[in-house]
C-alpha positions, -999 to +999 in steps of 0.1 A: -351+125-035-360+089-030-338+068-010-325+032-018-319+009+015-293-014+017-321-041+018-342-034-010-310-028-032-300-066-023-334-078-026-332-061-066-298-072-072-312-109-064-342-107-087-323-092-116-297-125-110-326-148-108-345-132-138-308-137-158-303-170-143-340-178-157-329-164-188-301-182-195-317-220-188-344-208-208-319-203-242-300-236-230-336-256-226-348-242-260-313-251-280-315-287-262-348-292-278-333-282-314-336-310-337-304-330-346-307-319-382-303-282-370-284-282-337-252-261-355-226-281-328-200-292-353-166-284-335-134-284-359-109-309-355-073-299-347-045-309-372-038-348-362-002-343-372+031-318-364+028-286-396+063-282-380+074-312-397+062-316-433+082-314-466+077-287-488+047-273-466+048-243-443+041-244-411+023-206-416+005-222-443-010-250-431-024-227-400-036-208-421-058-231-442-067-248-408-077-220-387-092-200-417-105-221-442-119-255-425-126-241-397-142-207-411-162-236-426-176-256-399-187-220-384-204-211-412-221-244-413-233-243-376-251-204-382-266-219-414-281-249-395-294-222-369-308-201-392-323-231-414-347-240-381-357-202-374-366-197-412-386-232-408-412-215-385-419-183-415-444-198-431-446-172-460-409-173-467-406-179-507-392-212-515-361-197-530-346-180-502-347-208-482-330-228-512-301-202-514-295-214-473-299-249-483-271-246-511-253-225-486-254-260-461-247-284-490-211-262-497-204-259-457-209-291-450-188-306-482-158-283-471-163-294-439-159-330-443-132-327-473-109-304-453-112-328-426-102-361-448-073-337-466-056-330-428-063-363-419-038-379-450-013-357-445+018-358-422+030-390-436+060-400-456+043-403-487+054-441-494+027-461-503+022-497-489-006-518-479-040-523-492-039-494-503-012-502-525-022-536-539-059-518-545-045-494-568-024-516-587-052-536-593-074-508-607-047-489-626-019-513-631+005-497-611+012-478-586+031-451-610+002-452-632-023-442-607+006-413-592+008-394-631-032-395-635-037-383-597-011-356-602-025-345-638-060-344-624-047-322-596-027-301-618-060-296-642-073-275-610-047-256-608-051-218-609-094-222-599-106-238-573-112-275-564-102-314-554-089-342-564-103-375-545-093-410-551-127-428-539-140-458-545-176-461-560-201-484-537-227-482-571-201-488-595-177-509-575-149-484-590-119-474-579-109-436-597-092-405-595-126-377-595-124-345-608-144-321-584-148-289-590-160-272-557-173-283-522-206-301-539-197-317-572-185-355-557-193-384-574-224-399-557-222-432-535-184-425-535-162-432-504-132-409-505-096-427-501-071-399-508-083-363-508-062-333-525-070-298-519-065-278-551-078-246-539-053-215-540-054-211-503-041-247-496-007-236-515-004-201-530+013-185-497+042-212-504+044-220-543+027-188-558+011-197-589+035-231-594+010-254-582+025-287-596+053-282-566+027-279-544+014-317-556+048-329-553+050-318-521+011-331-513+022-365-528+059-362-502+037-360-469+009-385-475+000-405-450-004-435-463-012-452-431-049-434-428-054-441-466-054-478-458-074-476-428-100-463-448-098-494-473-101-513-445-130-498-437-146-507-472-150-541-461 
């Protein structure tokens, strides 16, 4: 039987580490020298406000849709951009499959960035004031105008899937409440102002099926604050 010196095993031990070692800059060199477009690096943002403290909106819930949903989303967004740039180098891939990955990033990425703009208004006292304010009056009259057709468009979701944004249009120079049916059906060249998740999962563990509660509570706990930051950022 062969025998293994104490020398020899060090000297394998230190070219298995190297060989690992060579490895491992190798993967990190090659995902450096991704492309922007399909580095998959998007990291979720944490909830910018207390889910201890909101009216009407569970704490287990908002976890939930956070730790689940969004950022469920911004994984699945990074392993489609990864597997968008290995399918690039298949030169007989049909065109089709690689469409079903691109509709797959279109729907990632629009959950992505509406999840993030819906956690972002929240944790305020719902009490309009500001730019804001005076904008919507000026588009809708009043402030209670704009409130009934935000809340009816929200409640026309209800029980399917969906948002409600108030955006401003930089085409049509419009400010209005869009229906959107999914992650990929926003108005184009709109800048979103107010953003409402109508999805089940943002209120069905709280309000069952009653979703208008769940848009009187949305409407209790907006945070008015980052709406008129992003007016101000219209100019």
């Amino acid at each position: 039987m062969n025998t293994i010196s104490r020398r020899d095993a060090l000297r394998d031990a230190l070219a298995a580490g190297a060989g690992v070692l060579a490895f491992n800059s190798a993967g990190v060199a090659q995902t450096e020298s991704l492309p922007m477009a399909f580095a998959g690096k998007h990291v979720p943002k944490p909830l910018p406000f207390d889910p201890t403290k909101l009216a009407g909106i569970s704490e287990k819930l908002i976890r939930s849709h956070h730790e689940n949903n969004y950022t469920g989303a911004v994984k699945a967004l990074n392993v489609v951009e990864q597997r968008l740039v290995a399918l690039a180098k298949e030169k007989d891939l049909p065109a089709y499959i690689y469409g079903d990955l691109k509709r797959q990033e279109l729907i990632r990425t629009g959950s992505m960035v509406l999840h993030e703009k819906y956690f972002a208004n929240l944790g305020g006292n719902g009490k309009a004031d500001g730019n804001a304010k005076k904008l919507i009056e000026q588009w809708f009259g009043s402030y209670e105008t704009w409130e009934a057709e935000f809340k009816r468009t929200g409640n026309a979701l209800s029980g399917g899937s969906g948002w409600t944004i108030l955006a401003f249009n930089l085409h049509t120079k419009e400010l209005h409440n869009y229906w959107s049916a999914d992650h990929t059906s926003n108005a184009p060249f709109t800048v979103p102002l107010l953003v409402l998740d109508m999805y089940e999962h943002a209120y069905q563990m709280d309000y069952g099926a009653a979703a208008a509660k769940y848009v009187d509570a949305f409407m209790a706990n907006v945070n008015w604050e980052e709406v008129n930051r992003r007016v101000e950022a219209l100019k």
